[in-house]
N, C-alpha and C positions, 0 to 999 in steps of 0.2 A: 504493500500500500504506500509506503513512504518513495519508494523509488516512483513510482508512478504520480506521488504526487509533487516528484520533484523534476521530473520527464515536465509537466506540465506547465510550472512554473518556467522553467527556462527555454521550453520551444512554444509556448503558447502566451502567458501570459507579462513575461517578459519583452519581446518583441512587441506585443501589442502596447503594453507603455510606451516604448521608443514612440513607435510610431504613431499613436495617438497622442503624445506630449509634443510630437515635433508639427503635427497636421493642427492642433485643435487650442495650443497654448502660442503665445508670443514667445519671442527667442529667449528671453529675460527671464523665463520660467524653465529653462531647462536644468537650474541646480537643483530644482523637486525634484523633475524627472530623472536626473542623474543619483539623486538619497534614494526615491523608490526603487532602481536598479538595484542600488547597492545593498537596500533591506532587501528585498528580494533574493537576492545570490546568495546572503547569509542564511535567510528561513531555512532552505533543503541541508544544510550543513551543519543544523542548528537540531534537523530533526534525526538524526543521523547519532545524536549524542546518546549514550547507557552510561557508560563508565566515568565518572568526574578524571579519576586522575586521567586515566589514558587520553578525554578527549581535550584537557588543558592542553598538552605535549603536540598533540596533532593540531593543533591552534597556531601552537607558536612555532611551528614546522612550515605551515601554512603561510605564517606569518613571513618567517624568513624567506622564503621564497619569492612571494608577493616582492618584499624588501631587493631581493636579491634582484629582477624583474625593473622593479621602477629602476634601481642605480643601473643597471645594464642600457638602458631605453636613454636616461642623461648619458653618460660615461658615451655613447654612440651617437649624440648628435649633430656633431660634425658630419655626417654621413648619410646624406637622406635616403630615408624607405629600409639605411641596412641598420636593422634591432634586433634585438635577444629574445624580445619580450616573448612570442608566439613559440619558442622553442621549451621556455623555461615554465611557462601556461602547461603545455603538453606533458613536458617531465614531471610537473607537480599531478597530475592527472593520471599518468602512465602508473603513480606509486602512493596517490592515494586517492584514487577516485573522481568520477566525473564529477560532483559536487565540488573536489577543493579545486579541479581546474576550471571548472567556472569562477568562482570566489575570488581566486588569483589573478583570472584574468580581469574580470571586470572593478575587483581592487587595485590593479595595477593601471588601469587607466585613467580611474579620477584620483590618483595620488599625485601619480608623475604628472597630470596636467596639472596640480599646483606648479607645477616649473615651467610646462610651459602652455599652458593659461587654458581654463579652462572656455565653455563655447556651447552651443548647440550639437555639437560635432560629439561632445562628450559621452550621452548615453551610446552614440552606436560605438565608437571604442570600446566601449564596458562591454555591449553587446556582442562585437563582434569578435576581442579575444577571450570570454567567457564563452562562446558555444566553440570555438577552437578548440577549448579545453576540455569543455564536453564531451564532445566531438571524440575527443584523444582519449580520453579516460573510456569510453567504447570501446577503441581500436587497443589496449593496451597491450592485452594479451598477445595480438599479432605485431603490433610496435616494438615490443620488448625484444622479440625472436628473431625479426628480420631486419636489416640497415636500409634494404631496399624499401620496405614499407615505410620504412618511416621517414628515409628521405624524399621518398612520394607524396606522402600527409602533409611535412614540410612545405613542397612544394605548390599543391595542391590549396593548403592551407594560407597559403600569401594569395595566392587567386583571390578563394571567398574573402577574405578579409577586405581588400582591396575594393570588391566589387560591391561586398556592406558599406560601405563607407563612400563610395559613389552613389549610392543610394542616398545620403545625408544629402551630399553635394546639390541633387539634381531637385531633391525637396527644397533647401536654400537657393537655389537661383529661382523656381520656380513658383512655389508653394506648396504643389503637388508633384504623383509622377507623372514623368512625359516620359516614354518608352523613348523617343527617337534621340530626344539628350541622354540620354541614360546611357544609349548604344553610342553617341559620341566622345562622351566625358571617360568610357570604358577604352576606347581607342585611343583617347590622347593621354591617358593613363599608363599605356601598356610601359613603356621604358621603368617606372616607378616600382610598377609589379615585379615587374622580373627581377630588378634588383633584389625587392621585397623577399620573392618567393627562394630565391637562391639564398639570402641570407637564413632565412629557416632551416632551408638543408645545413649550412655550413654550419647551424649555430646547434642545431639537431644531432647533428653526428661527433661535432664535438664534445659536445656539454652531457650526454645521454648519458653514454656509459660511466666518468667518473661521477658524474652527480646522482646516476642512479645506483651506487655501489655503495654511498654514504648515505642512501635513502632508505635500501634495504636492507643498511647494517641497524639503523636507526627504530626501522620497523619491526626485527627481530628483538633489538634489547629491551624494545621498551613495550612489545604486544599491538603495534597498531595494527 
């Protein structure tokens, strides 16, 4: 029951805030819509908890990650489109679940835009690296066993990302969507993505295996 009713919060009723906060409020009102993301990511993670001591530990696991996530996303802004962020979403999800990689993802986007300014643009970042994470926390079993796979998801995963967030785009110049900006702000994007999607793999194949060696020792010692 809990999974299903966390299935629903972040492919159903999440989404539909973005997109109802960005069609039906002023721009001005999107720090709401960015707190309701954010309580939202936490609920399924929150119902997820039995154990006090254990789920502290797996908190501040979360947390560190999350942390680790935003300083990767500054520490690379010199470099547009190429971030950590979406790889270290996926690892946190790969080794504890599509819940903390939603959480991390959609934490890590309205932190680090205190650095670099928050917007309307904000909830679909929550959005967009939150079901990445999801997403990965799914696939983990087969992520974990193959490079191929996961440097695919990588890839695969700069696409959607890129292409949620043209979605933002094409609602701010417009109000609404128009299908035929959509299909052009997608083409004059493409340079952006590839970068985007190549830095996933690179940052995927790097980071996976020692980060998830420290994850699984972590999860053994302490029962997560």
């Amino acid at each position: 029951m809990k999974k299903w009713i966390s299935y629903g919060i972040f492919c159903l009723l999440i989404p539909a805030v973005v997109i109802c906060g960005t069609v039906l409020f002023p721009a001005k009102r999107y720090a709401w819509v960015s707190l309701c993301v954010a309580l939202l990511s936490c609920l399924p993670v929150f119902l997820q908890f039995e154990r006090k001591s254990v789920d502290a530990k797996r908190l501040i696991l979360i947390a560190s990650m999350t942390a680790l996530s935003v300083l990767g996303r500054i520490l690379f802004t010199p470099i547009p489109a190429f971030k950590p962020v979406t790889a270290l979403v996926v690892i946190t999800s790969m080794y504890f679940g599509s819940e903390a990689g939603f959480l991390t993802g959609s934490l890590s986007a309205v932190i680090s835009n205190f650095w670099f300014g928050q917007g309307p643009w904000t909830p679909f970042q929550m959005f967009g690296w939150g079901i990445l994470g999801f997403i990965g926390g799914l696939l983990a079993k087969r992520l974990k066993h193959s490079r191929i796979l996961l440097a695919l998801y990588g890839a695969i995963a700069g696409v959607l990302y890129s292409a949620a967030m043209d979605i933002w785009t094409v609602f701010w110049a417009d109000g609404a969507f128009n299908l035929s900006r959509y299909i052009a702000i997608l083409a004059s994007s493409l340079p952006f993505t590839a970068i985007y999607a190549v830095s996933n793999v690179i940052f995927l194949l790097l980071f996976c295996k020692p980060i998830g060696k420290i994850l699984e020792r972590v999860q053994i010692k302490y029962g997560l």
